[in-house]
ZADREN-844531 format. One record per residue: residue number from 1; x, y, z of N, C-alpha, C in turn. Coordinates in nm, 3 decimals, m for minus. Example, Ala and Ser with C-alpha at 12.3 -4.5 7.8 and 13.67 -1.06 7.14 Angstrom:
<sites>
   n     n.x     n.y     n.z    ca.x    ca.y    ca.z     c.x     c.y     c.z
   1   1.319  m0.569   0.780   1.230  m0.450   0.780   1.320  m0.330   0.780
   2   1.285  m0.225   0.708   1.367  m0.106   0.714   1.290   0.003   0.787
</sites>
This chain:
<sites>
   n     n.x     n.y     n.z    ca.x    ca.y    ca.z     c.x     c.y     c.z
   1  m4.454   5.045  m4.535  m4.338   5.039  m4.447  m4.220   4.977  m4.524
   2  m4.106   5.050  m4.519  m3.996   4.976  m4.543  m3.975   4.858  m4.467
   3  m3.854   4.751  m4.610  m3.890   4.611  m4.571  m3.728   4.611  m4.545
   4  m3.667   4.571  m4.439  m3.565   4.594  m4.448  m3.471   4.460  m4.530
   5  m3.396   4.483  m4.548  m3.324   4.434  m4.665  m3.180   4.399  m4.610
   6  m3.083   4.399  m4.519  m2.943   4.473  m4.460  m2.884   4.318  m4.493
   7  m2.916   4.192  m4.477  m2.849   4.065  m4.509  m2.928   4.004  m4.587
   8  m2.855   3.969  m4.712  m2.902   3.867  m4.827  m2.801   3.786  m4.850
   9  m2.816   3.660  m4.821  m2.754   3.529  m4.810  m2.753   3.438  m4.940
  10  m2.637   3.447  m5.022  m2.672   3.340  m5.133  m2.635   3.188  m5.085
  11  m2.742   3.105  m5.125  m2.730   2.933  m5.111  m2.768   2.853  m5.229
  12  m2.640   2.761  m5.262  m2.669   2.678  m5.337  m2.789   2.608  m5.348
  13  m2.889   2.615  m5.457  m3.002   2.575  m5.443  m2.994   2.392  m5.473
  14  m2.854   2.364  m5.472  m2.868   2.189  m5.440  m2.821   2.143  m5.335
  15  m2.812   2.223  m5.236  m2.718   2.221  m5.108  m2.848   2.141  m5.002
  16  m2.910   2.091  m4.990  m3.036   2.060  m4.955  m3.054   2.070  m4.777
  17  m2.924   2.061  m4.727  m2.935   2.060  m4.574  m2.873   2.250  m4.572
  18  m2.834   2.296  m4.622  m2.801   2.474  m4.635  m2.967   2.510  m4.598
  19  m3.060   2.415  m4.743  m3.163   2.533  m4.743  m3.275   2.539  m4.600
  20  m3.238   2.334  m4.546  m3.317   2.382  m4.430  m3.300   2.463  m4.296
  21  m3.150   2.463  m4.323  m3.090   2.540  m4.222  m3.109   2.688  m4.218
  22  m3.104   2.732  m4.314  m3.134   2.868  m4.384  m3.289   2.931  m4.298
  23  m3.402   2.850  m4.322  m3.509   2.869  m4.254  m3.481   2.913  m4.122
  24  m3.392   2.883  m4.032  m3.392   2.925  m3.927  m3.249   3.042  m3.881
  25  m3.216   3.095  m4.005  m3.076   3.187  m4.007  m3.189   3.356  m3.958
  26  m3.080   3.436  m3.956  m3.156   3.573  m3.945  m3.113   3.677  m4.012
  27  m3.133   3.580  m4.149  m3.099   3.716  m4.255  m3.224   3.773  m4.309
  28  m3.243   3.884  m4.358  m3.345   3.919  m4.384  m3.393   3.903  m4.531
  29  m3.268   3.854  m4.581  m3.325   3.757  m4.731  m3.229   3.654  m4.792
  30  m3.304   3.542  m4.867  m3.159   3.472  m4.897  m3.216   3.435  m5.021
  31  m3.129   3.380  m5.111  m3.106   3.386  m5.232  m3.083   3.247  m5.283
  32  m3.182   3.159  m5.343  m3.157   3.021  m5.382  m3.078   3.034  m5.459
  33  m2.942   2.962  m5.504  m2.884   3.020  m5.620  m2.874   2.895  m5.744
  34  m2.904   2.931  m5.868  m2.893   2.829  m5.966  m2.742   2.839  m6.068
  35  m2.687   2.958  m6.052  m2.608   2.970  m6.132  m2.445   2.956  m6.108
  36  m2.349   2.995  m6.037  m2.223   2.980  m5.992  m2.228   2.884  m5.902
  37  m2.287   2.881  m5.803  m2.244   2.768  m5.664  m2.348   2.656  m5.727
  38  m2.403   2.604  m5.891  m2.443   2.474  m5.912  m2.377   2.446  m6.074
  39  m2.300   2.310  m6.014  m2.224   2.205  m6.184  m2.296   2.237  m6.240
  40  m2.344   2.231  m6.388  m2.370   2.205  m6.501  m2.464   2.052  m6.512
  41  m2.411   1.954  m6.454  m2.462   1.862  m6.448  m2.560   1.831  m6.341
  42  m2.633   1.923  m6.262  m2.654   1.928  m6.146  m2.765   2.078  m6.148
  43  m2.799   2.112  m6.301  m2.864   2.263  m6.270  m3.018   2.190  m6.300
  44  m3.024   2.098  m6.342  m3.199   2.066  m6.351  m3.241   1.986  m6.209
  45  m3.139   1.915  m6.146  m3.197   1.906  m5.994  m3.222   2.020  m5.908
  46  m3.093   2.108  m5.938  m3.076   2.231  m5.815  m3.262   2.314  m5.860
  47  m3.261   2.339  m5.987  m3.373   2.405  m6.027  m3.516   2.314  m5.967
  48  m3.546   2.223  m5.930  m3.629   2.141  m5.912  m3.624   2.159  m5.744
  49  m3.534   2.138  m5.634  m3.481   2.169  m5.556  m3.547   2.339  m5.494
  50  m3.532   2.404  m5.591  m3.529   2.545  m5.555  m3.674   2.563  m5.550
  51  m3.769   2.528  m5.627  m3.889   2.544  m5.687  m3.973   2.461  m5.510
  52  m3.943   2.320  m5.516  m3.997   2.291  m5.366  m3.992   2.388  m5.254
  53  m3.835   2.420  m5.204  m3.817   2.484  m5.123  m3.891   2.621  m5.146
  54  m3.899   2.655  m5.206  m3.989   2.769  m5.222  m4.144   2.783  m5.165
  55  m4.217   2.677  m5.171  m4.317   2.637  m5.109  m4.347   2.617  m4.946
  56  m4.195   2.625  m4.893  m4.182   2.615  m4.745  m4.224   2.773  m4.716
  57  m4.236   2.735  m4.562  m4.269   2.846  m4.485  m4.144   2.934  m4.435
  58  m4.056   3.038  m4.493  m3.966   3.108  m4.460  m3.973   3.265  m4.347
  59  m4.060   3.225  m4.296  m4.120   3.360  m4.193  m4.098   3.461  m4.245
  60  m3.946   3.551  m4.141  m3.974   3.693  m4.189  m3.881   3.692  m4.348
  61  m3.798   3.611  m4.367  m3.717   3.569  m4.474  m3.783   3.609  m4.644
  62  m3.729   3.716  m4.697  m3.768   3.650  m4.827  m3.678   3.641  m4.877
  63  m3.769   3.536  m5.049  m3.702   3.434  m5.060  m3.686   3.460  m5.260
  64  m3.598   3.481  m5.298  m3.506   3.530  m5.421  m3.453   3.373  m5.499
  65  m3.515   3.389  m5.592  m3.399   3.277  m5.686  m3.333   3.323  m5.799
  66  m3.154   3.319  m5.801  m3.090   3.370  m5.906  m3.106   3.247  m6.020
  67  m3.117   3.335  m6.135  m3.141   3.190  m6.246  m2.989   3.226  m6.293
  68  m2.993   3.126  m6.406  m2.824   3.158  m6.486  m2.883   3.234  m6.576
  69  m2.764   3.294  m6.652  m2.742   3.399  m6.749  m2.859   3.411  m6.838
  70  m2.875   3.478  m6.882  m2.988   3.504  m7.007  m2.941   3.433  m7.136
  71  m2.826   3.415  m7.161  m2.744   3.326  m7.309  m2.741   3.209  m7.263
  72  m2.708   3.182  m7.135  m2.725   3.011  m7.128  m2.850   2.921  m7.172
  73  m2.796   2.792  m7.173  m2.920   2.674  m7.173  m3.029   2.683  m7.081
  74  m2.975   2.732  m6.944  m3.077   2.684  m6.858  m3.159   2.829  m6.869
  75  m3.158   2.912  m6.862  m3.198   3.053  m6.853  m3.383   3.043  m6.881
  76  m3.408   2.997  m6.972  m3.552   3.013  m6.990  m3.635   2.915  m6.896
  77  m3.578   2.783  m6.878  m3.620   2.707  m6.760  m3.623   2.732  m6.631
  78  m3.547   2.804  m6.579  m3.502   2.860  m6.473  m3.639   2.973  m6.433
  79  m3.593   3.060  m6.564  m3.755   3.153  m6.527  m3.914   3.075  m6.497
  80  m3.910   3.022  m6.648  m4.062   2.880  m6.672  m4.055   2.852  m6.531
  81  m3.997   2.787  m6.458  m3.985   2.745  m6.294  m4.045   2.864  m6.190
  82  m4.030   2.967  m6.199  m4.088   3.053  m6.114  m4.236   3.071  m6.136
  83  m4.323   3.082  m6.253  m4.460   3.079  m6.275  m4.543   3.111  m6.188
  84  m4.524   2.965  m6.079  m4.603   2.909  m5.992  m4.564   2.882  m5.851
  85  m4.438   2.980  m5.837  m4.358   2.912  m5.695  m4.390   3.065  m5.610
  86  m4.393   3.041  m5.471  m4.332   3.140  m5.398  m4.245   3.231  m5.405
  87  m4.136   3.235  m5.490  m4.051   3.333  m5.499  m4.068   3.435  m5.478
  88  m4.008   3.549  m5.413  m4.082   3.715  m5.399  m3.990   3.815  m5.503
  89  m3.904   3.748  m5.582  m3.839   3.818  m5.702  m3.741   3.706  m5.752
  90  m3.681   3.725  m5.875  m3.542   3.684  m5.945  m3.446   3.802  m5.946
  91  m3.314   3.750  m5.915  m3.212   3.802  m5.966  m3.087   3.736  m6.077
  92  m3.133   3.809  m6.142  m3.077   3.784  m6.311  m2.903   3.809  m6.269
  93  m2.797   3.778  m6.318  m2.659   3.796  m6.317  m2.647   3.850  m6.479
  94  m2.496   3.932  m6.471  m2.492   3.961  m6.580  m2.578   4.045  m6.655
  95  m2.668   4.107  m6.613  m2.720   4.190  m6.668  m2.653   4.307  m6.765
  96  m2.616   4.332  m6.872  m2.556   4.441  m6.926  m2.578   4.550  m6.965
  97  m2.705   4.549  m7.025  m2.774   4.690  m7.105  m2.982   4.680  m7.070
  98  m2.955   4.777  m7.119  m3.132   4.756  m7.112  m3.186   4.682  m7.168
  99  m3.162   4.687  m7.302  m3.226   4.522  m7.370  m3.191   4.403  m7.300
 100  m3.081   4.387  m7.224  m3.118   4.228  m7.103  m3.212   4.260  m7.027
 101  m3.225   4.388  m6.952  m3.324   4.411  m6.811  m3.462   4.389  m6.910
 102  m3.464   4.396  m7.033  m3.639   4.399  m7.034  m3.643   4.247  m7.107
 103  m3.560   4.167  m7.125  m3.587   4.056  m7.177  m3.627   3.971  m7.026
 104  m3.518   4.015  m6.885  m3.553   3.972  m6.751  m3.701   3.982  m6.675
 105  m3.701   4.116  m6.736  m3.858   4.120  m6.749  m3.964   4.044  m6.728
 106  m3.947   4.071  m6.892  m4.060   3.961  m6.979  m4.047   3.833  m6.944
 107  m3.949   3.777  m6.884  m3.951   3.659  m6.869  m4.001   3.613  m6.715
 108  m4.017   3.702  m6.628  m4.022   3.718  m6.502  m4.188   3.682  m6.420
 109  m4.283   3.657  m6.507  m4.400   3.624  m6.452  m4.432   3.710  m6.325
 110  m4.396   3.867  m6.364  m4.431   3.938  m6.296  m4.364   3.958  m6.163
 111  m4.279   3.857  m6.138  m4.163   3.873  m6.011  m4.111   4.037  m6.004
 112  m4.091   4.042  m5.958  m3.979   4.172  m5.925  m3.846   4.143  m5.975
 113  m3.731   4.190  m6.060  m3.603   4.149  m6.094  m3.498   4.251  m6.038
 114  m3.391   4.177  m5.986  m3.287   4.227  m5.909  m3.201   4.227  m6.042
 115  m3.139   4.286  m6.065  m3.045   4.255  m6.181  m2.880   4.321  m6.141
 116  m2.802   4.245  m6.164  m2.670   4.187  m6.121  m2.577   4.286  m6.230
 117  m2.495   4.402  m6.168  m2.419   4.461  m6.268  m2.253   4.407  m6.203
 118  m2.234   4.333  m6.280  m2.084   4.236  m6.287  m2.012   4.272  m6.375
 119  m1.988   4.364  m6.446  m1.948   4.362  m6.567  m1.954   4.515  m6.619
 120  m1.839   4.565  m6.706  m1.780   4.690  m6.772  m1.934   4.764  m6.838
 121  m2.011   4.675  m6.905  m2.060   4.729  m6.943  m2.191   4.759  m6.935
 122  m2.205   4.657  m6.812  m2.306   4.700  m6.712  m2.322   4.816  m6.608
 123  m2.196   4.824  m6.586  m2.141   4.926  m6.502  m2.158   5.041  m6.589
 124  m2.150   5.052  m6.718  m2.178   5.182  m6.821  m2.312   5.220  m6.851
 125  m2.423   5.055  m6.842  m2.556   5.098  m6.877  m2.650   5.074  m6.739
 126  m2.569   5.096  m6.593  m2.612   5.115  m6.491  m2.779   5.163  m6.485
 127  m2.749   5.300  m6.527  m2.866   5.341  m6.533  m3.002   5.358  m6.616
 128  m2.988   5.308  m6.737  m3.099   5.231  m6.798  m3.118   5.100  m6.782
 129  m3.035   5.028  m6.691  m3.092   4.925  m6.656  m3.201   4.944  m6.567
 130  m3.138   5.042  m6.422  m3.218   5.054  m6.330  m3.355   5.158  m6.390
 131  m3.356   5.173  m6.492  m3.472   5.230  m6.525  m3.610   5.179  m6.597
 132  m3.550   5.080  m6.646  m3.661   4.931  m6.716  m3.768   4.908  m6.616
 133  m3.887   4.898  m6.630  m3.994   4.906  m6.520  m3.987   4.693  m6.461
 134  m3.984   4.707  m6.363  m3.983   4.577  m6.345  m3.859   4.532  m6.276
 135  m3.766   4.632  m6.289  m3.607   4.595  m6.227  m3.685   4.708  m6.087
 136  m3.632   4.612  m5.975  m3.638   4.650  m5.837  m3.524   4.664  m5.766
 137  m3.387   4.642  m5.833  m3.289   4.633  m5.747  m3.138   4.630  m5.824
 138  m3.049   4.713  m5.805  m2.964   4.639  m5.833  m2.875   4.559  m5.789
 139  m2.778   4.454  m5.803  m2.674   4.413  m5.749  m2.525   4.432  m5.788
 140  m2.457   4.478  m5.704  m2.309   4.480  m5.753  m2.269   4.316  m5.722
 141  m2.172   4.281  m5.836  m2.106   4.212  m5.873  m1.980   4.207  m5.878
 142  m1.897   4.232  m5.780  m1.754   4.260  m5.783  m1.669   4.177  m5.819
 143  m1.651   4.062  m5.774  m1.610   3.970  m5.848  m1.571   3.929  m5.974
 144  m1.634   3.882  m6.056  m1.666   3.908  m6.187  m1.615   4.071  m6.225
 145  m1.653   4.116  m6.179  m1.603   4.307  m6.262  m1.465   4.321  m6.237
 146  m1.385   4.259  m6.123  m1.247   4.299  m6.092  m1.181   4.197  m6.170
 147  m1.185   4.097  m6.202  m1.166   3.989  m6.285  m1.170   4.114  m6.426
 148  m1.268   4.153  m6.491  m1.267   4.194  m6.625  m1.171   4.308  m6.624
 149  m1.204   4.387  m6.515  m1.127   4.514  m6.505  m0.973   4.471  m6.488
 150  m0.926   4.393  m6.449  m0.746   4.316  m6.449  m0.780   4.434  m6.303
 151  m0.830   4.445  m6.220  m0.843   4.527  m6.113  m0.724   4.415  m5.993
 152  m0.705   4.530  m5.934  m0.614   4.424  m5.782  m0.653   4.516  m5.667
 153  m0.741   4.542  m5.619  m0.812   4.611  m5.508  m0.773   4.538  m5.397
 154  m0.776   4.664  m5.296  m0.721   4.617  m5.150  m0.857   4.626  m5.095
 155  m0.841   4.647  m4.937  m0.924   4.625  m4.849  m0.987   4.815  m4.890
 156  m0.990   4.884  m4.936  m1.034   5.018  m4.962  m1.097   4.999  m5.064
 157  m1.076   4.863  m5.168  m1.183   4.867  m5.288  m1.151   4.979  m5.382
 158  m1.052   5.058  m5.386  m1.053   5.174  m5.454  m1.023   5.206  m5.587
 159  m0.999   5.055  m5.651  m0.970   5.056  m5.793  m1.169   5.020  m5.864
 160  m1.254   4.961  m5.787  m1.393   4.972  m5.799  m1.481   5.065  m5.705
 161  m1.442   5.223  m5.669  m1.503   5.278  m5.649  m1.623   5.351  m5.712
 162  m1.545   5.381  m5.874  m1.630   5.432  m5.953  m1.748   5.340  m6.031
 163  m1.735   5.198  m5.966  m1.815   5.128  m6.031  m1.942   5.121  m5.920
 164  m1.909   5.133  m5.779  m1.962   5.119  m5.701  m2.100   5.226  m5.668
 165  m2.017   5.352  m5.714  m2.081   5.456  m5.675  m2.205   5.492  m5.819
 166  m2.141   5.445  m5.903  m2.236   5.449  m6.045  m2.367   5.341  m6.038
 167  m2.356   5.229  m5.957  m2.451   5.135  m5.892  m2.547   5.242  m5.843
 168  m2.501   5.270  m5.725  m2.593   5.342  m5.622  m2.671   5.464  m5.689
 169  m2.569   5.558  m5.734  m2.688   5.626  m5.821  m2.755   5.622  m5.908
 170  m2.716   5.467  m5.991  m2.823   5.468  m6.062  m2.965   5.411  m6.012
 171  m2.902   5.345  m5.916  m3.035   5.281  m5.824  m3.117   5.411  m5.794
 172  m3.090   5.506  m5.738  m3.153   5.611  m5.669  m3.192   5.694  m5.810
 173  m3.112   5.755  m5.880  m3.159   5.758  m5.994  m3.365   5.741  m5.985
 174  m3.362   5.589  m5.992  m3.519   5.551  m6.063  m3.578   5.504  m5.940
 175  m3.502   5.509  m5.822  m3.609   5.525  m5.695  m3.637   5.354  m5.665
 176  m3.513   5.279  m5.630  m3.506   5.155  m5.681  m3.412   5.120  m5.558
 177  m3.373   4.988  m5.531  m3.287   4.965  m5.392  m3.124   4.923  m5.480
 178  m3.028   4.903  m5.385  m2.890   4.877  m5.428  m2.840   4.818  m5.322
 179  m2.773   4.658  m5.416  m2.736   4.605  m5.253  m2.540   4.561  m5.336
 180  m2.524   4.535  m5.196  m2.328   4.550  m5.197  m2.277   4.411  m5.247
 181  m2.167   4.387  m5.322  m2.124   4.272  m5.323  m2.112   4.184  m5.190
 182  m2.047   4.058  m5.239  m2.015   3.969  m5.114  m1.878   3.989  m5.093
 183  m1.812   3.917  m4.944  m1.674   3.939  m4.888  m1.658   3.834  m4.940
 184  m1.549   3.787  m4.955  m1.514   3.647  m4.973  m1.420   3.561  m4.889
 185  m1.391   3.647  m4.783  m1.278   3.630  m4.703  m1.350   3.561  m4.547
 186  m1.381   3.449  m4.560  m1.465   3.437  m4.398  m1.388   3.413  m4.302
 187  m1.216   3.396  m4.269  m1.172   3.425  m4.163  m1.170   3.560  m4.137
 188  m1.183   3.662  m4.237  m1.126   3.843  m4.193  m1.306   3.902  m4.168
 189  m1.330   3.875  m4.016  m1.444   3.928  m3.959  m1.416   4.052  m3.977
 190  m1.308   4.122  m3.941  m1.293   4.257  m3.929  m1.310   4.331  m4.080
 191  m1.257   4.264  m4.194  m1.251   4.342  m4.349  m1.385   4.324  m4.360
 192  m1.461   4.208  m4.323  m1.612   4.209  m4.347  m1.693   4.369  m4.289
 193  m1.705   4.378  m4.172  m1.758   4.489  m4.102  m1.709   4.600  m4.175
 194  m1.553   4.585  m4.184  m1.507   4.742  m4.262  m1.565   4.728  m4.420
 195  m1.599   4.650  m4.494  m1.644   4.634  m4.625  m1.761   4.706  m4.582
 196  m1.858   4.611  m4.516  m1.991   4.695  m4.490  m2.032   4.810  m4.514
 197  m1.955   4.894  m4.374  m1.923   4.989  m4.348  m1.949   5.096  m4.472
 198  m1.838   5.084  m4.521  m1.822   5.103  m4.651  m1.923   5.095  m4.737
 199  m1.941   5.011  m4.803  m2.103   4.992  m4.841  m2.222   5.027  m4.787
 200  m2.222   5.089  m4.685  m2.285   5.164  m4.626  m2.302   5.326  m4.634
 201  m2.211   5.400  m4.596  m2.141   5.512  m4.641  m2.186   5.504  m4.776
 202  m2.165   5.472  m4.901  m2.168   5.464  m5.013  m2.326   5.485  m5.055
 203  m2.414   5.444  m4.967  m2.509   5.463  m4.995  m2.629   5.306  m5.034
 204  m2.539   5.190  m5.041  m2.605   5.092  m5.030  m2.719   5.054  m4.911
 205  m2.833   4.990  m4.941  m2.920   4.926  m4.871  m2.889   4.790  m4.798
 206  m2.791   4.720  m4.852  m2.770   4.601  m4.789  m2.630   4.564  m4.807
 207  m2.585   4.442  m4.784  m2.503   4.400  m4.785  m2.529   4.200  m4.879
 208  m2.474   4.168  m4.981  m2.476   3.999  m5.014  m2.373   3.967  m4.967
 209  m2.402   3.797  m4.921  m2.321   3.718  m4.832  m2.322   3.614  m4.873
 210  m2.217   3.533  m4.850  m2.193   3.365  m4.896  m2.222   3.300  m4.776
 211  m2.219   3.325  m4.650  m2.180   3.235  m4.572  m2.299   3.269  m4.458
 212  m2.347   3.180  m4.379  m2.431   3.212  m4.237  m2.365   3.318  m4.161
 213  m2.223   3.283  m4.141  m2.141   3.358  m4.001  m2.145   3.545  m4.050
 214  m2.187   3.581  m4.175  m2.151   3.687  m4.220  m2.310   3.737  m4.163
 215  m2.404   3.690  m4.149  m2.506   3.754  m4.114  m2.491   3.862  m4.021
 216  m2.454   3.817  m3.954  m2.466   3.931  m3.781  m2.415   4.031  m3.842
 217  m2.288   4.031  m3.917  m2.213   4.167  m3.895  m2.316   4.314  m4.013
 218  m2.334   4.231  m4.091  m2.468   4.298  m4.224  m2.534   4.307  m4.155
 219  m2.612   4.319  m4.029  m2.711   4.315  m4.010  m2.678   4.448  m3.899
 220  m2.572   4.417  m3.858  m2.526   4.515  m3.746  m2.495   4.659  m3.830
 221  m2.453   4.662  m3.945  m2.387   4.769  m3.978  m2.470   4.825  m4.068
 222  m2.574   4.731  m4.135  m2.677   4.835  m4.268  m2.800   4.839  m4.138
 223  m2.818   4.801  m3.970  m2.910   4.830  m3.874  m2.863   4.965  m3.863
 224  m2.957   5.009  m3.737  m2.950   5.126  m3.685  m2.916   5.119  m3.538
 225  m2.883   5.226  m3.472  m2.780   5.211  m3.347  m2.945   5.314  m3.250
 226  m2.946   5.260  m3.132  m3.051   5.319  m3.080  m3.003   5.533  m3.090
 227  m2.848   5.519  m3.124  m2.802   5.659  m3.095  m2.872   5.791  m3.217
 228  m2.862   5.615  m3.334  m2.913   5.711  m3.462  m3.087   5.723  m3.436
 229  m3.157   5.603  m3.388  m3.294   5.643  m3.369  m3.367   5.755  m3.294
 230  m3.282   5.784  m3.137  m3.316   5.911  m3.059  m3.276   6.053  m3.152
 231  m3.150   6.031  m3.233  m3.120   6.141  m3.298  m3.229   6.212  m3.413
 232  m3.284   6.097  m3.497  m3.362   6.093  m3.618  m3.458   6.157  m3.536
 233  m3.575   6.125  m3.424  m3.681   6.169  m3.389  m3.664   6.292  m3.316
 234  m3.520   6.336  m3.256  m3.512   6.468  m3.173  m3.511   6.596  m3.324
 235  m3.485   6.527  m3.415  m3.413   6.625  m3.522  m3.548   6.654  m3.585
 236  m3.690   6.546  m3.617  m3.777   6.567  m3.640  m3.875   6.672  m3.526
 237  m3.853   6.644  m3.421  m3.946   6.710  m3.331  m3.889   6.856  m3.309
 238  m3.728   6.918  m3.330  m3.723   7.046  m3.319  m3.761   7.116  m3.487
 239  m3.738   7.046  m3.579  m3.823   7.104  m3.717  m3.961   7.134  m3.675
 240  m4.027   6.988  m3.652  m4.186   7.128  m3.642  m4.206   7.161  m3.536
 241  m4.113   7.211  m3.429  m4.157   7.277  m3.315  m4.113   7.391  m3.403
 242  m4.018   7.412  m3.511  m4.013   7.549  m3.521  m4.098   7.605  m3.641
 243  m4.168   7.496  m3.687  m4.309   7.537  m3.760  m4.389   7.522  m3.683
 244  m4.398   7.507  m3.638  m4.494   7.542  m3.519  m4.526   7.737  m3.482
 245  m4.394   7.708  m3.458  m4.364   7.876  m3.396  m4.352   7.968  m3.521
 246  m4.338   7.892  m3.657  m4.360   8.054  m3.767  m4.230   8.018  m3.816
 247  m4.121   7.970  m3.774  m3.962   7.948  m3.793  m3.935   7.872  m3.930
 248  m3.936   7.883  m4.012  m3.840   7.820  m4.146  m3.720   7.726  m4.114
 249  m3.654   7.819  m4.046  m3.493   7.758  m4.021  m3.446   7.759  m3.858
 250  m3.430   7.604  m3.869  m3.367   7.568  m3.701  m3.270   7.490  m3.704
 251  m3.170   7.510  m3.587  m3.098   7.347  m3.584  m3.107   7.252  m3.500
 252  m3.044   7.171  m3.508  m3.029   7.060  m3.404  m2.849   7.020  m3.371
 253  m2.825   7.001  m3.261  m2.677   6.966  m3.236  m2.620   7.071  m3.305
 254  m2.642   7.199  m3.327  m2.557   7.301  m3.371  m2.560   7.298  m3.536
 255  m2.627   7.226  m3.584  m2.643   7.204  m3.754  m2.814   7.262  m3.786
 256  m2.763   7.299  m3.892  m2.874   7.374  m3.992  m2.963   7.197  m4.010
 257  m3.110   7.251  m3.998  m3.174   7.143  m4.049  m3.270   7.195  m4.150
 258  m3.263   7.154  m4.263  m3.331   7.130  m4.406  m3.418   7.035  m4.405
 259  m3.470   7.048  m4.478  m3.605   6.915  m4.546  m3.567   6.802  m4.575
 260  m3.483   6.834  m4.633  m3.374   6.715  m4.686  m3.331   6.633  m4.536
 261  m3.276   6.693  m4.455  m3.271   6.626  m4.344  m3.360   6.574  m4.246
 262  m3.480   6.621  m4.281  m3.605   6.573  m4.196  m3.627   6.446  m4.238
 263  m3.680   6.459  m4.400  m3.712   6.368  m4.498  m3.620   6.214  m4.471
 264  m3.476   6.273  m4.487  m3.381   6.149  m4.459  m3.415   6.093  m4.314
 265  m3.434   6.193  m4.176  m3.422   6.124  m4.067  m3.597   6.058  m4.045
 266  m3.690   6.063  m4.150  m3.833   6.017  m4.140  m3.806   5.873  m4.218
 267  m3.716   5.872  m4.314  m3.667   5.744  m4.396  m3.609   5.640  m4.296
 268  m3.516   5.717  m4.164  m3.452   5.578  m4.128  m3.548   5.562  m4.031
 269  m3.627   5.646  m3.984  m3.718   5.566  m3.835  m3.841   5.474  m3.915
 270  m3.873   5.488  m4.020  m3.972   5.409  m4.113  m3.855   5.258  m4.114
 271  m3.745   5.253  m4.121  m3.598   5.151  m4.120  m3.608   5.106  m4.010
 272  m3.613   5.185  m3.880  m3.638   5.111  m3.761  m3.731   5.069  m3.719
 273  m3.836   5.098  m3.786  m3.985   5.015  m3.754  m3.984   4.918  m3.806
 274  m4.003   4.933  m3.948  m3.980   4.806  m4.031  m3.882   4.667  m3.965
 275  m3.755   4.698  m3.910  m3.661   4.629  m3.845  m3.695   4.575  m3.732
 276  m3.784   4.665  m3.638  m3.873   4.596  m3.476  m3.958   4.508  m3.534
 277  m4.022   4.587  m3.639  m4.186   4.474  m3.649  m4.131   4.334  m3.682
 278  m4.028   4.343  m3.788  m3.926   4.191  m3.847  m3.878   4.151  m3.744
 279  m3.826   4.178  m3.611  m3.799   4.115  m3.492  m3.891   4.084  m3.408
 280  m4.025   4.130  m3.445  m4.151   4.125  m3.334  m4.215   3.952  m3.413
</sites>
């Protein structure tokens, strides 16, 4: 069964009252983080920090620790730290080419690795990253990439479209998940939902978030609407009623239905199960 994925929450992994609070948020994954939201002077507690909390009981929650960069100091400690913890994957930042995804790898004690395309030339080796056995995911990194790119994107994102869309297929590409940058804007509820949205359309699996309040709306917009669930199963049940009857080709709502469209509408009700049983 698909695991649904639609809110991933990054938290400072020295934030110590975030992480207990976190336990009781309703995202469907959150992200200890060791690398941007922790000082320098402060990454061998946060790492120590992260490694406990990991040992807690996070229900339907899983539970991700980003280490820092692969060139930094802390990078090999960070991994060494996962060994023996709960973690249900790492996500590496900065990832650039394939030779980082398989050094993330190897270093990964068998975790699953999300790997973080932030960057020009990650965005170029998209898809041999997502092809390294062991990478489960990618992440866009917008931030960081609009920064390199001298980019000035509006609320349409349209100066990182082509970076966006080179994510997603390379994810699909190797049969792999793709999740959306974060908003950064937590008074503009509305650019949040329309970001989504967007990231949605595009073909992303989820949505990353900085903040608790951003949950609901990721959750609302990479969910499913009861309109799309009756639709998915009516569209399945007139396909093999018309194999049933000898028929190749039928529609539904006045549209040609293909395999391709069965297939897709059998993908999201496997999405809405997965999503009840995580609420059950």
């Amino acid at each position: 069964m698909t695991r649904p994925r639609r809110s991933i929450l990054y938290l400072p992994a020295a934030n110590a009252r975030a992480i207990v609070k976190a336990r009781t948020l309703d995202s469907d994954a959150v992200i200890l983080d060791l690398e941007d939201a922790v000082a320098p002077a402060m990454k061998e507690a946060a790492r120590a920090a992260a490694v406990a909390a990991a040992h807690d009981d996070w229900g339907h929650r899983e539970l991700l620790l980003r280490v820092n960069g692969l060139t930094t100091p802390w990078s090999e400690a960070d991994f060494a730290a996962v060994e023996n913890s709960g973690f249900a994957g790492i996500v590496v930042p900065k990832v650039d080419s394939a030779a980082d995804a398989l050094v993330a790898v190897s270093r990964a004690h068998g975790r699953p690795v999300w790997a973080m395309i932030e960057t020009p030339r990650g965005v170029l080796a998209a898809a041999a990253i997502a092809a390294v056995p062991g990478v489960m995911a990618l992440v866009a990194g917008m931030a960081d990439l609009t920064n390199d790119l001298c980019a000035q994107p509006g609320r349409d994102r349209l100066p990182l479209v082509y970076a966006l869309s080179a994510i997603v297929v390379a994810a699909r590409a190797s049969d792999i998940m793709a999740f959306d940058g974060v908003f950064t804007d937590l008074a503009d509820a509305e650019g949040l939902r329309a970001e989504a949205a967007q990231g949605r359309s595009f073909g992303f699996d989820g949505k990353t978030l900085i903040h608790p309040s951003q949950i609901d709306a990721a959750n609302a917009v990479f969910g499913l609407s009861p309109a799309e669930i009756t639709d998915a199963g009516e569209l399945i049940a007139v396909y093999e009623e018309a194999l049933a009857d000898g028929r190749g080709v039928t529609t539904h709502r006045g549209k040609l239905v293909e395999v391709l469209h069965v297939a897709a509408a059998r993908r999201l009700l496997a999405t809405a199960a997965a999503i009840a049983a995580r609420n059950s």
